[in-house]
C-alpha positions in Angstrom: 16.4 31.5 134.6 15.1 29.3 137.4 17.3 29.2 141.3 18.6 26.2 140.2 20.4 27.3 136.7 23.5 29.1 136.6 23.5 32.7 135.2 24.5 32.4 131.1 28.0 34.4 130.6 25.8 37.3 129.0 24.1 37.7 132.0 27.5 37.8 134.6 28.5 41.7 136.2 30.8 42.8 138.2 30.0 42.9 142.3 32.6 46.2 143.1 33.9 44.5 145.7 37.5 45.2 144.7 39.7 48.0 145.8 42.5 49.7 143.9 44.9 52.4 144.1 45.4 53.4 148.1 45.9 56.3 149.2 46.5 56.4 153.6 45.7 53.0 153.6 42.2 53.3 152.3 41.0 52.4 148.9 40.5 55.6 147.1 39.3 53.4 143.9 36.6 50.9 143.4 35.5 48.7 140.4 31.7 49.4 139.9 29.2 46.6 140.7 26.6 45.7 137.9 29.1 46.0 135.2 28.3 43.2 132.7 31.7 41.2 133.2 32.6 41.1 129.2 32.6 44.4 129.1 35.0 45.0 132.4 37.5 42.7 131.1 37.6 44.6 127.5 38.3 47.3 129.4 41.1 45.5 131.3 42.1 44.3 128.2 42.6 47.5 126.9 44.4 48.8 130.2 47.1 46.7 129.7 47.6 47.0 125.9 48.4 50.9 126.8 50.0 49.7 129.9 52.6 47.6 127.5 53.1 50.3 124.9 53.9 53.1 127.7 56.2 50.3 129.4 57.9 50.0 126.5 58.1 53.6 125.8 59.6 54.2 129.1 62.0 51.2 128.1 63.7 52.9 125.0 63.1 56.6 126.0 64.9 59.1 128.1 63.2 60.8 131.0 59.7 58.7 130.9 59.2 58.1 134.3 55.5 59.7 133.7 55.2 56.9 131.3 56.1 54.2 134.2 53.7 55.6 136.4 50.8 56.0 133.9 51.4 52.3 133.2 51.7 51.2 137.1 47.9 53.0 137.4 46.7 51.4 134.5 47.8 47.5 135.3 46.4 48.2 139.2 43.4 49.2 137.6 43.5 46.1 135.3 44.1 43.7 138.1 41.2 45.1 140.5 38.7 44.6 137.4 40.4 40.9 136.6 40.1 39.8 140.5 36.8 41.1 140.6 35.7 39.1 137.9 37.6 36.1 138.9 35.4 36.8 142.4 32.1 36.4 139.8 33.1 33.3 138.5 34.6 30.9 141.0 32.3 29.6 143.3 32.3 30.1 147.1 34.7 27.8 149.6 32.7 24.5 150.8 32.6 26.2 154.0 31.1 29.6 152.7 28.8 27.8 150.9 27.0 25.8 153.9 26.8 28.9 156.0 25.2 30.2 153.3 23.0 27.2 152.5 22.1 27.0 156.8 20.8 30.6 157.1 18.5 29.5 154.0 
């Protein structure tokens, strides 16, 4: 791949830039850098398939607030890997892009 080619979707990973799950106002959760990005979001996939089935558990059951929680962790955790994917694959702001084009 030459400068001037974008990176094939094989070749995309996460950059752990995204927080999740705070704890005293400090992320006490990351998502992992270097994570090839079709892999993280079959993982968030799968978050939010359990995420749906304890929802609806907790939905039909008595006493399943354990469920509720288990599925508020599990879409946060979902959401960090999505944004930091989404953070992967849209490009930069015009102006981020010319600062970084300047200090070139």
């Amino acid at each position: 791949m030459s400068k001037t080619d974008p990176p094939t979707p094989s070749e995309l990973k996460t950059i752990g830039l995204t927080p999740f799950i705070y704890c005293s106002n400090k992320a006490l959760f990351r998502v992992s850098g270097d994570v090839p990005l079709g892999d993280a979001l079959a993982m968030a996939s799968d978050f939010l398939f359990l995420a749906k089935e304890l929802t609806k558990d907790a939905a039909y059951a008595q006493d399943t607030d354990r469920h509720a929680w288990a599925a508020h962790y599990l879409t946060a955790m979902s959401k960090a890997v999505i944004d930091d994917a989404v953070k992967v694959l849209m490009p930069p702001p015009p102006a981020a892009r010319t600062k970084a084009e300047s200090k070139k």
